[in-house]
N, C-alpha and C positions, 0 to 999 in steps of 0.2 A: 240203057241211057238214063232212067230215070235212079238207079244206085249212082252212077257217076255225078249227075247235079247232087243227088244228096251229102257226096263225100264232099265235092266242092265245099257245098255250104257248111258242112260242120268241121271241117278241116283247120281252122283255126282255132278251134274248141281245142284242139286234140294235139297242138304240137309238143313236142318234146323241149323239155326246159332250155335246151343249147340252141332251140332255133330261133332265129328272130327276122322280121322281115324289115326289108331294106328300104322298103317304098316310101314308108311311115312309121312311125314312133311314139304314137299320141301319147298322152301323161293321163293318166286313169283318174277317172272320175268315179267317185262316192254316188253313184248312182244306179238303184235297184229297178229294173225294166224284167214283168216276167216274160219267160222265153216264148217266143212265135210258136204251135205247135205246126210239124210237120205230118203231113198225110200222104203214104204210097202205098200203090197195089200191090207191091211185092218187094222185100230187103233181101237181099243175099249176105251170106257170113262171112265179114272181110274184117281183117284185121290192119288194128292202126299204124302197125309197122310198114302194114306196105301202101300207106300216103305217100303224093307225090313227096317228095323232098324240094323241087325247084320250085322258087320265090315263083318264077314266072309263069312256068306251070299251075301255080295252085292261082293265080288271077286272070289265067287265060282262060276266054270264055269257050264255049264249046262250040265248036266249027258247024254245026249243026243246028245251035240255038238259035232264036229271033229275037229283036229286043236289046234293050241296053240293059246293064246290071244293075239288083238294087244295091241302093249307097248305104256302104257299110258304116261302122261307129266311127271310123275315122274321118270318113266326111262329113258324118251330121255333125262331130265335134269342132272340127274345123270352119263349117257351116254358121255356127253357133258363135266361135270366138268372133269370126267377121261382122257378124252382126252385132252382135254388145259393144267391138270399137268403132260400130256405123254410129251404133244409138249413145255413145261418149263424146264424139264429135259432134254431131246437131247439138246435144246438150249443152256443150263446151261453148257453139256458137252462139246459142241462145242468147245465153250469161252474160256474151261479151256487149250483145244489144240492146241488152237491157239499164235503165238510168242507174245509176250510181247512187245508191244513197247512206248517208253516213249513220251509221247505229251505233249505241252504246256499246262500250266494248267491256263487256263482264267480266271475260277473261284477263285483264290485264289488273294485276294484284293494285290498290288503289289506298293510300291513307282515310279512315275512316273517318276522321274527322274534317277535313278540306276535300278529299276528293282527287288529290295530288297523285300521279303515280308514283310508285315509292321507286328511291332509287338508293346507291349507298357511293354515291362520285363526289356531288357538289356539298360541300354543308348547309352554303347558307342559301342553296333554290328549295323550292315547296317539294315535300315530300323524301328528303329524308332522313337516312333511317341506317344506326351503327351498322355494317359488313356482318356482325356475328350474330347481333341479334336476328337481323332479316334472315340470313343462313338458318339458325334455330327456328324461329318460325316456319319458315319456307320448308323443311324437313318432315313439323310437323304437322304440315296444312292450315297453318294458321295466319295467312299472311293479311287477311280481312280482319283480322283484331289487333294491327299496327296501328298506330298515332303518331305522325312524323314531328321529327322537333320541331319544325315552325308552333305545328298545332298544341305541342307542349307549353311553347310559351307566350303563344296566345291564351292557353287557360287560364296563365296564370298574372294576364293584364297585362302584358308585354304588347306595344303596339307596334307589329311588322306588316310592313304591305308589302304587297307580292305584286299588286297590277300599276304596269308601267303608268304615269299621268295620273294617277291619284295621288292623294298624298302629298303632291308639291313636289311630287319625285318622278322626272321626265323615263326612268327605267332603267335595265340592265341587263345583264345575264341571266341573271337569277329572276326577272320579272317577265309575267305571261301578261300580256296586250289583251286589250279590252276588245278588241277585235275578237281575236283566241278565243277568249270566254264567249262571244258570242255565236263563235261556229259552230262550237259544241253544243250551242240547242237548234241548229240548222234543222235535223229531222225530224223536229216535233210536226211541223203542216205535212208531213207527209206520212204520217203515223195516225193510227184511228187509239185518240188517247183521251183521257179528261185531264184537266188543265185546272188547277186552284192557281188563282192568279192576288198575290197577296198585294194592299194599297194601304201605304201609311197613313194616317188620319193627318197626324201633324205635316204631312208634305203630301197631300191627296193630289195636287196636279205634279208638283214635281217628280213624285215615285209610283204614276200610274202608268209607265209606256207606253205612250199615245201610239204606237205604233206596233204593240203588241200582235197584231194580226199577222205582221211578218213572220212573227217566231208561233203563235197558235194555231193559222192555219184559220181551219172550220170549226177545229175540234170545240166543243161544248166548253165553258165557263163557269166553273163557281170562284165568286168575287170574295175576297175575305180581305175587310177593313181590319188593320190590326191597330194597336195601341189603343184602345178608346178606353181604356182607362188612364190616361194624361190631361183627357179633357177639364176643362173646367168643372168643379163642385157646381152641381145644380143644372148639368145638363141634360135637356128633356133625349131622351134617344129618339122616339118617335118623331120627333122633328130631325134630329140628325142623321136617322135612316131615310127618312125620305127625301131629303137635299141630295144623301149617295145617290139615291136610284136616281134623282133628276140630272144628276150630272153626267150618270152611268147611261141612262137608254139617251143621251147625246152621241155617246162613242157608235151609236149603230153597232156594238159585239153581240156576239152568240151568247150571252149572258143568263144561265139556268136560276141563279140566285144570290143575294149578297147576302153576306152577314157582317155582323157587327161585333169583332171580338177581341179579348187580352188574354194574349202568352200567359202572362203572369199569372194573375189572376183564374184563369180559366174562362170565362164568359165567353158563352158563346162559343165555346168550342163544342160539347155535344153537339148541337147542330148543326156543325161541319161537319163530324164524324157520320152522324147517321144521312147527310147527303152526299156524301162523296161514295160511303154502302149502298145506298140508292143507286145511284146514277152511273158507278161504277161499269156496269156489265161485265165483266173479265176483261176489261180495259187495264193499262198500265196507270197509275195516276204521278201527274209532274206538278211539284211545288213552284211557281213560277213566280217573278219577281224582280226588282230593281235592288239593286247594292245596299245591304243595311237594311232591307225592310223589315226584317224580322222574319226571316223563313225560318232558319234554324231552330231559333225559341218555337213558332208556332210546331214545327213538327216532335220537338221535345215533348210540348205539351197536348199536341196529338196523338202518339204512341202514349202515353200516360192514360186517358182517357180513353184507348180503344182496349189496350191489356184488360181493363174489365172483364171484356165479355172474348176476347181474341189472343187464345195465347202467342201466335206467332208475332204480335206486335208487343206483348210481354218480352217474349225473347230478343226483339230490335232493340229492348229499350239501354239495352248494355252497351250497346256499339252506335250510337247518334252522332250524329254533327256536330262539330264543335261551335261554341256563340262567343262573338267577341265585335267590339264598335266598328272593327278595319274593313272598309269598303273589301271585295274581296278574299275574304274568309276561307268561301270553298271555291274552289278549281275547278272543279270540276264534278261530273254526276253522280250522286252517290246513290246504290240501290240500297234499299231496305227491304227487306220480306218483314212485308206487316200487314199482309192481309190472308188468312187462315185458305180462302177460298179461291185464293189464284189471283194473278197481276202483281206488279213489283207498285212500290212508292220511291218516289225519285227528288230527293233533292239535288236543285240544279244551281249552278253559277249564277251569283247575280249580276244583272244586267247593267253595266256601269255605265250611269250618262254622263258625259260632260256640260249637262249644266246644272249639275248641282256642285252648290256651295264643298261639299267635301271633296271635288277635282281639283279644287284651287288649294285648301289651307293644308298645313306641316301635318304631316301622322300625329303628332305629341297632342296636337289642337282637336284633334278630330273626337275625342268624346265632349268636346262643350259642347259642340254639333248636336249629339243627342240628349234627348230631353230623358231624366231617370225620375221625376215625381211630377204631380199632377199641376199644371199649366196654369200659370195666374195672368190674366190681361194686366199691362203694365199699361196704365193709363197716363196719355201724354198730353194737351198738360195734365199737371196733377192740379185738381180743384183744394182751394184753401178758403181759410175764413177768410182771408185778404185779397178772394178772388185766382187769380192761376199763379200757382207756384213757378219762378221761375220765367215768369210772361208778365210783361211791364205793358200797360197801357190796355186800348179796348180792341186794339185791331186783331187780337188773339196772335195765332201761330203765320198771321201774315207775312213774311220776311224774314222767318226764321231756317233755319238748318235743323235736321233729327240723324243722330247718327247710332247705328245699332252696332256697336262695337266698331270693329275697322273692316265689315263686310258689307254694310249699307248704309247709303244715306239719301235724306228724304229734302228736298227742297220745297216750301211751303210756298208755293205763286199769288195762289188764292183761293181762298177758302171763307166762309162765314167766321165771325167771332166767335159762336159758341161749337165749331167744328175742335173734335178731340179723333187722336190716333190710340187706339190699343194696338199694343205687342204683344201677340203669342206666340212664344219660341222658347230656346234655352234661358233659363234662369240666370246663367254665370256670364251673358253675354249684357254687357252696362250699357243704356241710351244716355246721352247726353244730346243739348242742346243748345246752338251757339247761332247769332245774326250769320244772316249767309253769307253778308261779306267778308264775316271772320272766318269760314266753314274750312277754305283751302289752307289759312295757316295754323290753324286749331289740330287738322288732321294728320299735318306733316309733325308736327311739334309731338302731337299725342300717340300714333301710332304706337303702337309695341307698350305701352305703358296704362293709360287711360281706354282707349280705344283697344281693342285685342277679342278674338285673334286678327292677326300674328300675334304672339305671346312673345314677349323679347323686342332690345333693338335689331338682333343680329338679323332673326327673321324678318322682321321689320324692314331693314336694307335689302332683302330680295322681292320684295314684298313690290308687286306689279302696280298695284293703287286701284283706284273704282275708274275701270276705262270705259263703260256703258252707261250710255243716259241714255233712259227712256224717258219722253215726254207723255206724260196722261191726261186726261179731259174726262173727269168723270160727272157725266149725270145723273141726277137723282128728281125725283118726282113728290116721296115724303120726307121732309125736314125728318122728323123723328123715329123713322128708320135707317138704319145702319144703308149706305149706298153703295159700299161692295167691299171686296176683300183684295187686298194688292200680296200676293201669294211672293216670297221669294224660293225658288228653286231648292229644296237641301237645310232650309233653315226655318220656317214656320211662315205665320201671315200678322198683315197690320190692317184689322177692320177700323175702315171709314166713316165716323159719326158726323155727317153735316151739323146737326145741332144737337149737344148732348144735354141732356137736361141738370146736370149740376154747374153747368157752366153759363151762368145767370148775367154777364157780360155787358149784354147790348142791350136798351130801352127799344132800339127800332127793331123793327123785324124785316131784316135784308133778306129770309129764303125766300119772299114774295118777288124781288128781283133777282138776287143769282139763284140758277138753277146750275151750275156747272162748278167744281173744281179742279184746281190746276197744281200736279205737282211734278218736279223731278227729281225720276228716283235712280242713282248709283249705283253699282254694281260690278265685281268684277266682270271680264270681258267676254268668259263661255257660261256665265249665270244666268236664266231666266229669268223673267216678270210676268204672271199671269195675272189679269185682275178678272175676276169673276162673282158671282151672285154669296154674298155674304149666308158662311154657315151658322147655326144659331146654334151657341153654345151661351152656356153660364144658365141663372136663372132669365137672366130680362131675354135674351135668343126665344125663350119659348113666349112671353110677351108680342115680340114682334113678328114674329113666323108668320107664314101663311101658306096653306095648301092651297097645291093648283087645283080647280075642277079636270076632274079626267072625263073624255069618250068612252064606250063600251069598247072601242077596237084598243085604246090605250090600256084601258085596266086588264086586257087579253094578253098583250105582247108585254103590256109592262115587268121585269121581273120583280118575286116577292122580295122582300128585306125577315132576317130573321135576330133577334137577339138576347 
């Protein structure tokens, strides 16, 4: 009995290459098990010729045995395939329950300069790029060191906007929607990232995203003030870093630190580099920002400044974003490997609002918009030996009109005599000044001509006019402090001087009675008007300034300023 189970069991060992069993067929597996050993009291000499021959025979158990049989390789294999497609299906369901969230997509080959997927259909949509060329690339895995013609002739001054409603241009086929742009940073709150959130100086309430938490999430913040070299000659920074922070710990953000810095120039960029290497962790880090604020320049000049000590941001520095005035620019996210030690840098689309001044005017107009040298207050009136240039009589700017090209105008209700307006903005954009009852035919006659942008009568006849009037009421407390700042969205600010001291006017002294001014101010229809606590630039800003006394728990949470 006990030879006959042993032939059983090794009987498969042993068959002859023409036999094959009908029961099963398993597909052999690559896998090494060593052999069970067998123990008997006694073998008899049998040869393998005379195994049973029947299929059936050799799996029928022995009429005498007890017990069910052990399971051979074909069942534990069989065993085995059932359960890998048990444990592919829970997985499968898993996935399907799980939230959806939208990731950067690496894999899909992308113009390195906009961010645009490249394509070779449309000519004139973002991204691209001649059929042979892309082919030749694409062959030799080069397709991350494409530059679509958009981006070609943006280098080269060319002003094309790509996002629908900028520009004066309601969109097209070839235009991706400011919405679009905005989906694509959907995943950043749900992503554990650092966040450099960049804030123009010359448009600090207009180009800060007040709303920025939607698209950050929790994630940590460092704040990078760009442009501050436009400021006025003779600006104290210590006063204009602490005006940031007091505006900055209003917002209630997650705010690690600000700095005070220029593209250009470099300032202040070390010390973004060595705090974003800090605070890093193997975090991804995203360049975040509103349309035009200068991302592209600061990451130019951030990979500059880290190739020092970081080859792998050496090696970015060949393949960068492209920089140009067009709201717009980039499309979309663009990775950089520029940190040696793990995590990507990401420049992203900027955040296009509709209320700034560059939603409304023509592409062709849109570099007056920005300011390219350092920022002079244009003082309104202008003081003469004859008393105010331009202003007849003692009642100063009472009754008068101020128009800052054909994008704003300021209605003077009431104000003291020796009350003056500075303009800080673009240079190429002309104030003029006319009785307000002449204000409406002044502006229709002069548009496109004296008044501009619009530049032209043509644009000029599409040209919507200033359909917002905000009414103001500002108070002030000291005569010879500046009383605040009337901010326009996209184009600069017009600090408030109650009583300027070259404007020698008046014998009486009226700030002992009015304590309020009264203006209004114009605007196209989706433009903002912030009025807020006057920044202290030039030399006299540092004159008048004044620090707040802080709490212990204040100077705890407050963040630092660095420059």
């Amino acid at each position: 009995m006990a030879l006959k189970a042993l032939s059983t069991f090794l009987s498969p060992l042993f068959l002859p290459k023409h036999h094959s069993l009908s029961i099963f067929n398993p597909t052999p597996l690559n896998i090494y098990r060593q052999p069970t050993p067998v123990s008997c009291k006694s073998i008899h000499s049998h040869s393998p010729t005379q195994f049973p021959p029947s299929d059936t025979n050799l799996l029928s158990s022995d009429p005498e045995g007890t017990g069910a049989a052990a399971p051979t390789r074909g069942d534990r294999f069989l065993e085995r395939q059932q359960a890998e497609e048990a444990a592919k299906l829970v997985i499968k369901e898993s996935k399907k329950k799980k939230k959806k969230v939208l990731k950067v997509n690496t894999k899909t080959a992308c113009c390195y300069g906009c961010g645009a997927p490249l394509q070779t259909l449309e000519l004139d949509a973002p991204g691209y790029v001649d059929k042979d060329t892309y082919e030749l690339k694409k062959k030799h895995h080069q397709l991350r060191t494409i530059l679509c013609g958009r981006c070609r002739l943006l280098s080269h001054g060319h002003m094309i906007t790509a996002v629908g409603g900028n520009g004066g241009y309601s969109g097209g086929k070839q235009f991706v929607s400011a919405d679009e742009l905005r989906e694509k940073l959907s995943h950043l709150r749900h992503e554990k990232a650092l966040i450099v959130k960049l804030v123009d100086i010359v448009d600090f309430n207009g180009s800060f995203l007040s709303h920025v938490r939607d698209l950050a999430g929790a994630n940590p913040i460092i704040l990078v003030v760009t442009k501050v070299d436009l400021l006025p000659k003779g600006t104290d920074f210590n006063c204009v870093g602490d005006w940031v922070v007091e505006a900055t710990t209003k917002k209630k953000l997650n705010v690690l630190s600000v700095h005070l810095t220029s593209s250009k120039s470099f300032v202040g960029i070390v010390g973004v580099a060595s705090e974003i290497q800090k605070e890093k962790k193997g975090r991804d880090v995203y360049i975040l920002g509103s349309a035009n604020v200068g991302k592209s320049a600061f990451i130019s000049a951030l990979l500059k400044m880290m190739a020092q000590r970081d080859p792998a941001a050496a090696a970015a520095q060949k393949y960068k974003p492209i920089q140009s005035a067009v709201p717009g620019t980039t499309l979309g996210p663009i990775q950089i490997d520029a940190f040696l030690g793990g995590g990507k840098l990401y420049d992203t689309p900027g955040v296009h609002l509709h209320h700034r001044q560059a939603a409304v005017v023509h592409s062709e107009d849109l570099p007056i918009l920005a300011p390219q040298s350092r920022l002079r207050g244009q003082l309104f009136p202008v003081a003469s030996k004859n008393g105010m240039a331009g202003i007849s009589g003692t009642n100063g700017l009472n009754g008068f009109s101020i128009l800052w090209g054909g994008l704003v105008r300021i209605d003077i209700l009431k104000v003291l005599p020796e009350t003056c307006l500075t303009f800080y903005g673009p240079k190429r954009l002309p104030i003029h000044a006319v009785p307000t009852d002449e204000a409406d035919e002044f502006y229709k006659k002069e548009l496109g001509v004296l008044l501009t942008p619009p530049t032209g009568k043509d644009r000029a006849a599409e040209w919507r006019g200033l359909e917002t009037v905000q009414q103001l009421q500002i108070n002030f407390e000291d005569a010879e402090r500046p009383a605040c700042d009337v901010a326009i969205s996209g184009l600069g600010w017009i600090t408030v001087e109650p009583k300027h001291k070259s404007l020698g006017v008046s014998e009486s002294n009226f700030a002992e009675t009015i304590k309020e001014l009264q203006f209004a101010v114009h605007v196209p229809k989706p433009v903002e008007i912030f009025v807020r606590p006057s920044i202290p630039v030039g030399k006299s800003g540092t004159e008048w300034y004044q620090y707040r006394e802080l709490t212990e728990k204040e100077e705890e949470i407050r963040p630092k300023w660095y420059f």
